[in-house]
C-alpha positions in Angstrom: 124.5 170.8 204.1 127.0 169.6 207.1 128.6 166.2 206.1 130.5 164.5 208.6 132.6 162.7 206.6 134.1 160.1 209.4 132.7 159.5 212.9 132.4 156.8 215.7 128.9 157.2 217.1 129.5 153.6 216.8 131.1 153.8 219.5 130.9 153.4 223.4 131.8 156.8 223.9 128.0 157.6 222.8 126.8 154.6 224.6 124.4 156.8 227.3 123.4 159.1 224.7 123.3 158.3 221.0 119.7 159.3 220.6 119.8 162.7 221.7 123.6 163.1 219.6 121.5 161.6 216.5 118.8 164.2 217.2 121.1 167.1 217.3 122.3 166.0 213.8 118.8 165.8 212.7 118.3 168.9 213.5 121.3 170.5 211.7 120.1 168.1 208.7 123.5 166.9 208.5 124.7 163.4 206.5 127.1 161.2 208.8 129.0 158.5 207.7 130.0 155.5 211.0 133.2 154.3 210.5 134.0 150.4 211.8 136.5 149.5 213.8 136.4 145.9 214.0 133.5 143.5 213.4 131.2 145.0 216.5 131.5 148.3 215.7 131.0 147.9 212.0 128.0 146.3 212.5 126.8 148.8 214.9 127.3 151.6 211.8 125.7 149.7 209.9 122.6 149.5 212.8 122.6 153.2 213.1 122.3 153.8 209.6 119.2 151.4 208.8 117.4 153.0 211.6 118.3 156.8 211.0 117.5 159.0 207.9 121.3 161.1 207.3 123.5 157.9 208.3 125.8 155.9 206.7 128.4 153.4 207.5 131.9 151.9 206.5 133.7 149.0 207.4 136.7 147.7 208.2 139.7 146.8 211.0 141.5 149.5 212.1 145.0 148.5 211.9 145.9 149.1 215.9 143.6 145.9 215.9 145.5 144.1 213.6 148.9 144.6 215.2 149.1 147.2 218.4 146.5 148.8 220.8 143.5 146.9 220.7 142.3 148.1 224.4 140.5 151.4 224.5 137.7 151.8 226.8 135.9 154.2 225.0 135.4 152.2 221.8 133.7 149.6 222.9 132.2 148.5 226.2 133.4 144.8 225.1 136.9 145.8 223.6 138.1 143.3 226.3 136.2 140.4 224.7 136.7 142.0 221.0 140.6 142.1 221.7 140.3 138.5 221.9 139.4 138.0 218.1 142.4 137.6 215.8 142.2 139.7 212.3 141.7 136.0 210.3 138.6 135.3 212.8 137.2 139.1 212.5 137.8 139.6 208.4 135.4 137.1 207.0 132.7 139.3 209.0 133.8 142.2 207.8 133.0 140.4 204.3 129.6 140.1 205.1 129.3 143.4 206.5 130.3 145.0 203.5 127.4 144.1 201.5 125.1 145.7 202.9 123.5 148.9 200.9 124.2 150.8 203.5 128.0 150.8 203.8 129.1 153.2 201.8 133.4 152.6 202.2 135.5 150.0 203.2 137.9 151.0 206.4 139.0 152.4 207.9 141.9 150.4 206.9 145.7 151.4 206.5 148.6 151.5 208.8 149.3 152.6 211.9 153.0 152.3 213.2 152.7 154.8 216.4 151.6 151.7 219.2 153.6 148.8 218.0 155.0 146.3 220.7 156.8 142.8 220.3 157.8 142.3 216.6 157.9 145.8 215.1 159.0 143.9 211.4 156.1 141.6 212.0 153.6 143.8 212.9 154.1 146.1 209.9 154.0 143.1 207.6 150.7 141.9 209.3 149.0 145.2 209.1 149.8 145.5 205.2 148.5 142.2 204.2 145.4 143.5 206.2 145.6 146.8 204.5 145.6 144.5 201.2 143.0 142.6 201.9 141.0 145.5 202.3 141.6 146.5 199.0 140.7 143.8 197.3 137.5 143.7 199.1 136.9 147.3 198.0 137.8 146.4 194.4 135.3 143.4 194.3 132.4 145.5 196.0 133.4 149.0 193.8 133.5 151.3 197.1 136.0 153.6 197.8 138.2 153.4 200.8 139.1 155.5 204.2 142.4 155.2 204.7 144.6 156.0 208.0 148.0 156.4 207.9 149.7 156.9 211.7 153.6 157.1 212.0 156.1 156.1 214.4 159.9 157.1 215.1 162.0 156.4 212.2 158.8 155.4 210.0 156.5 156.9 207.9 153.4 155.9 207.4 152.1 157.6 204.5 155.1 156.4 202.4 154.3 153.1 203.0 150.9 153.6 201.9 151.8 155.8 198.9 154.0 152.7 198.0 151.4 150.3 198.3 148.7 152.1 196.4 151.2 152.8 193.5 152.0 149.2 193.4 148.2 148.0 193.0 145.8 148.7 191.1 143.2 150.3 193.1 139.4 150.8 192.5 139.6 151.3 189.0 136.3 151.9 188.7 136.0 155.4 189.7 138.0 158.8 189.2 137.9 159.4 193.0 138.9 156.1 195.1 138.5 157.4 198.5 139.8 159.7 201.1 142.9 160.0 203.2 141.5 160.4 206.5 142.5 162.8 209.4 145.5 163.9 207.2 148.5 165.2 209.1 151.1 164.9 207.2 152.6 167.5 204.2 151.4 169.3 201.3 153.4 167.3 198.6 152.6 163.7 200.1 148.5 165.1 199.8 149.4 165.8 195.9 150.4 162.5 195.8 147.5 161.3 197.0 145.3 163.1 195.0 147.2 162.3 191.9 146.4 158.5 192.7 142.8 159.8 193.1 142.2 160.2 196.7 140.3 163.3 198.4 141.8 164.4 201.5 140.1 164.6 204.9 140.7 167.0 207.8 139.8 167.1 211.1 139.3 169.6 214.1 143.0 169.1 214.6 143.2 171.9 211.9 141.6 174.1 214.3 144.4 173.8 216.7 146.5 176.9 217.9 149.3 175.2 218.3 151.4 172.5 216.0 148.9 172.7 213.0 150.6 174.9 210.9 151.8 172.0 208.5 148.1 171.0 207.7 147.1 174.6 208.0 149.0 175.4 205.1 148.1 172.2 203.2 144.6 172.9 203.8 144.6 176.2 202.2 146.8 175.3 199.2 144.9 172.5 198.4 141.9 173.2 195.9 138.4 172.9 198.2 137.8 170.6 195.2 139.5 167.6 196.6 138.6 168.0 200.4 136.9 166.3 202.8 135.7 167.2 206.5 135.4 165.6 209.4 135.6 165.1 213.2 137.0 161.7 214.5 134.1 162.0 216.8 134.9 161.0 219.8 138.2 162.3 219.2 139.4 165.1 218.3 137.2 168.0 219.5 138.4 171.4 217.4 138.4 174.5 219.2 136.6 176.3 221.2 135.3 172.2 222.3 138.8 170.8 222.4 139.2 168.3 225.3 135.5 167.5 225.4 133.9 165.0 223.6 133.5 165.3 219.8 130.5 164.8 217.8 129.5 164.9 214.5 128.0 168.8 214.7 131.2 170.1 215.5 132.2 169.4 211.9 131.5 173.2 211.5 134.3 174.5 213.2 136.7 172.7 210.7 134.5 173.9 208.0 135.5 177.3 209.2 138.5 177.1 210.0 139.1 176.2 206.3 137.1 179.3 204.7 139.2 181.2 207.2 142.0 179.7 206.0 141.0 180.2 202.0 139.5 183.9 202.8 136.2 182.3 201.3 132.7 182.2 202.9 131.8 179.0 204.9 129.2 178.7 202.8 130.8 177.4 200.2 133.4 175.2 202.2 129.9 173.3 203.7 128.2 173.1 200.0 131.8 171.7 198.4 132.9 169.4 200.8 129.4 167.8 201.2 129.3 167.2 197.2 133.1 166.0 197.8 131.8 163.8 200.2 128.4 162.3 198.1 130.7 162.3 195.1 133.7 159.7 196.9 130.6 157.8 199.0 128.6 157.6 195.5 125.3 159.1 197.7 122.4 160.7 195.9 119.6 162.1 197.9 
């Protein structure tokens, strides 16, 4: 089956019509997991999963809201009001959040250096002692974590990260401690990754004709083993849908894109990267 391993129906984007977009991933019998934000839109995961058969959810402050962008329209219809809410207000609700059966992941989390005004120094050191918080919280709660990792001139994101990670102990518990999510960076920082026990995720940027030749080729050397996929719904639409809105059933094209890439059938891209997916998530159905 389809598994979408990271999407926003969460958000406002699908605010007109998330009951006919659920219904089109009923019907493709597809597993989804919601990925928070900030508080809101964690909590709205979490709604869409208790209601919906398929759905899961994750958790977690996206580090442009703990130092950076925090308006976009499209996120949520009161990202005006949710700018308003410092990371010390929002994180103890995130706490809570977490708890429930149905989040599966903690995140997304990680940093994000590509919007950064004022303090550059000080934003980077508020979004790792986010970052860090997160993972502690995962620790305590034994779920993996979906990271993002976003650079910006003269810094590097994944680096940072790769440092971090090395310097913790991180979810001990289990052999595969969550995924790198919407990976765009090269093939030796992904080993690195997945020696520390992550899973990779790709998205329809893969799909692209132009500039994605790097993850291209990381994508195909990497075993399917240790691969997630994904859309970033509603970003990232892969082609032949890019420039519309993404949604969780266009997972397929990045599915394909990646047999295409492997010379394999898509058959067996869908069937791996969905026990990847139940495997990091620790989902049995």
């Amino acid at each position: 089956m389809l598994f979408d391993s990271h999407a926003h129906l969460n958000f406002q984007a699908f605010g007109e019509d998330l009951n006919e977009v659920i219904k089109r991933c009923a019907k493709k019998k597809m597993l989804v997991v919601n990925v928070g934000s900030q508080a809101p839109t964690s909590k709205k995961a979490i709604d869409i999963a208790e209601n919906n058969i398929g759905f899961f959810a994750s958790v977690g402050i996206h580090p442009i809201h703990i130092w950076g962008d925090n308006l976009d329209p499209i996120e949520s219809a009161a990202q005006v009001d949710m700018g308003k809410s410092s990371p010390a207000e929002m994180f103890p609700e995130i706490i809570k959040l977490a708890k429930n059966s149905k989040v599966v992941a903690i995140g997304e989390t990680g940093l994000d250096y590509f919007r950064m005004s004022g303090d550059k120094q000080k934003g980077k050191e508020l979004q790792k002692e986010y970052f860090l918080k997160h993972i502690d919280l995962a620790n305590e709660l034994n779920k993996p974590l979906i990271i993002h990792a976003r650079a910006g001139i003269g810094d590097d994101a994944y680096l940072d990260i790769l440092e971090i990670l090395k310097s913790r102990e991180v979810l001990p518990f289990s052999e595969k401690k969550g995924v790198i999510h919407c990976f765009i960076s090269n093939l030796n920082i992904a080993k690195e990754f997945i020696d520390l026990g992550f899973v990779i995720g790709f998205t329809g940027i893969i799909t692209f004709t132009k500039k994605a030749e790097e993850i291209q080729k990381v994508a195909k050397e990497l075993p399917l083993q240790n691969i997630l996929i994904e859309t970033d719904s509603p970003y990232l639409a892969p082609e032949p849908f890019r420039g519309k809105r993404n949604e969780p059933m266009y997972v397929e094209e990045v599915a394909k894109k990646i047999a295409e890439l492997k010379g394999i059938d898509i058959k067996e891209v869908i069937e791996q990267t969905a026990k990847n997916a139940m495997e990091v998530f620790k989902i049995i159905i």
